[in-house]
C-alpha positions in Angstrom: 103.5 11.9 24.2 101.8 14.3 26.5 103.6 15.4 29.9 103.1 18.2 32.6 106.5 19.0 33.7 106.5 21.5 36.9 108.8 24.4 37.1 110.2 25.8 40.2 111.4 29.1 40.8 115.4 29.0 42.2 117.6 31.0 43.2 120.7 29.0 42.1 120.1 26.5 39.7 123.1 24.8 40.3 122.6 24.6 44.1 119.0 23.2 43.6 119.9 20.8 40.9 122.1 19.0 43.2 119.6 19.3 46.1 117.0 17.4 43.8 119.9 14.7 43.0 119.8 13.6 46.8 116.3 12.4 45.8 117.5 10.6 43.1 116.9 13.2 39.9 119.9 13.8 37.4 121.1 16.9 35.6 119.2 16.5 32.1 120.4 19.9 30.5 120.8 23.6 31.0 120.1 26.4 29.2 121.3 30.2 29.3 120.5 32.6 26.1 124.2 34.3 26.9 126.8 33.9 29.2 126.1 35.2 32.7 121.9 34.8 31.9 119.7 32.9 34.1 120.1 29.5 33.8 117.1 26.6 33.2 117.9 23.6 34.2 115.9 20.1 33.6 116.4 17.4 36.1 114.8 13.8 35.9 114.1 11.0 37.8 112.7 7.8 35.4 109.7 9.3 34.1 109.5 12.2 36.4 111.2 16.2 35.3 111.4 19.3 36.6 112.5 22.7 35.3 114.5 24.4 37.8 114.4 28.1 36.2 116.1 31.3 38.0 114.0 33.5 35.4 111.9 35.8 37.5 108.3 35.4 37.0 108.6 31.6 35.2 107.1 30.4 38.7 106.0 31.7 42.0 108.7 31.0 45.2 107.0 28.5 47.7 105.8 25.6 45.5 104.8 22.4 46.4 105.8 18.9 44.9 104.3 15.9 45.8 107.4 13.0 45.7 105.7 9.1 46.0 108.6 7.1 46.7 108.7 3.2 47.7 110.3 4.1 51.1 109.8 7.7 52.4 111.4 7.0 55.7 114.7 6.2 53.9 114.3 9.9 51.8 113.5 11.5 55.5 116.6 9.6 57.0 118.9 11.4 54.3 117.2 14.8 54.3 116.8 14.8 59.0 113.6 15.3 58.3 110.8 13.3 60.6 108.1 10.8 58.4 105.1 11.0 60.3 101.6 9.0 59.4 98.6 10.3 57.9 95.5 8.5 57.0 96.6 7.5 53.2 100.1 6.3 54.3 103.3 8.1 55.7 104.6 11.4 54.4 107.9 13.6 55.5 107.8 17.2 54.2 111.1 19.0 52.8 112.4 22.4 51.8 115.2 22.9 48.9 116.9 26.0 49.1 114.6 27.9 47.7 111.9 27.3 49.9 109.7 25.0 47.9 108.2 22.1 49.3 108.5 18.3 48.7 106.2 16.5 50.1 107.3 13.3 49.7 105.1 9.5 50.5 104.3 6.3 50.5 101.1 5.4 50.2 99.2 2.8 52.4 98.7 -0.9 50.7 
């Protein structure tokens, strides 16, 4: 099976793991070559992953994520963010701690 799985660059994997869980992905794994290492985490969502990796250099700070959802204003409710509407449907835009975007949508029928 091929897959692209994005990796974002954090801080805190532990902090942005449970940030990602308010949008519905779950704790897959984590990985540290010792005690005290970074960490790389996996979280998933159905079919969807991320890495969450607090290695310098494994990604660039500032990323963005595009999140289509069946209900975005629900996800902008829970986050206090504003959904507004652009000409493909209605989107609300979202930082995790790390300042990486989500730019989460539901497309127009």
């Amino acid at each position: 099976m091929d897959e692209l799985i994005p990796v974002l660059r954090v801080e805190d994997a532990a902090v942005a793991a449970g940030w990602y869980e308010r949008l519905g992905f779950t704790k897959q794994w984590e990985h540290r070559f010792e005690p005290g290492f970074p960490a790389f985490v996996e979280v998933a969502r159905d079919e969807m992953r991320i890495f969450l990796s607090e290695h310098e250099g494994d990604a660039r700070p500032g990323t963005l994520l595009y999140l289509r959802v069946a209900d975005v204003d629900a996800v902008a409710a829970e986050f206090g963010a504003q959904a507004r509407d652009v000409p493909w449907g209605r989107e609300a835009e979202l930082l995790d701690p790390d300042g990486n975007r989500v730019r989460v949508g539901t497309p127009t029928d």
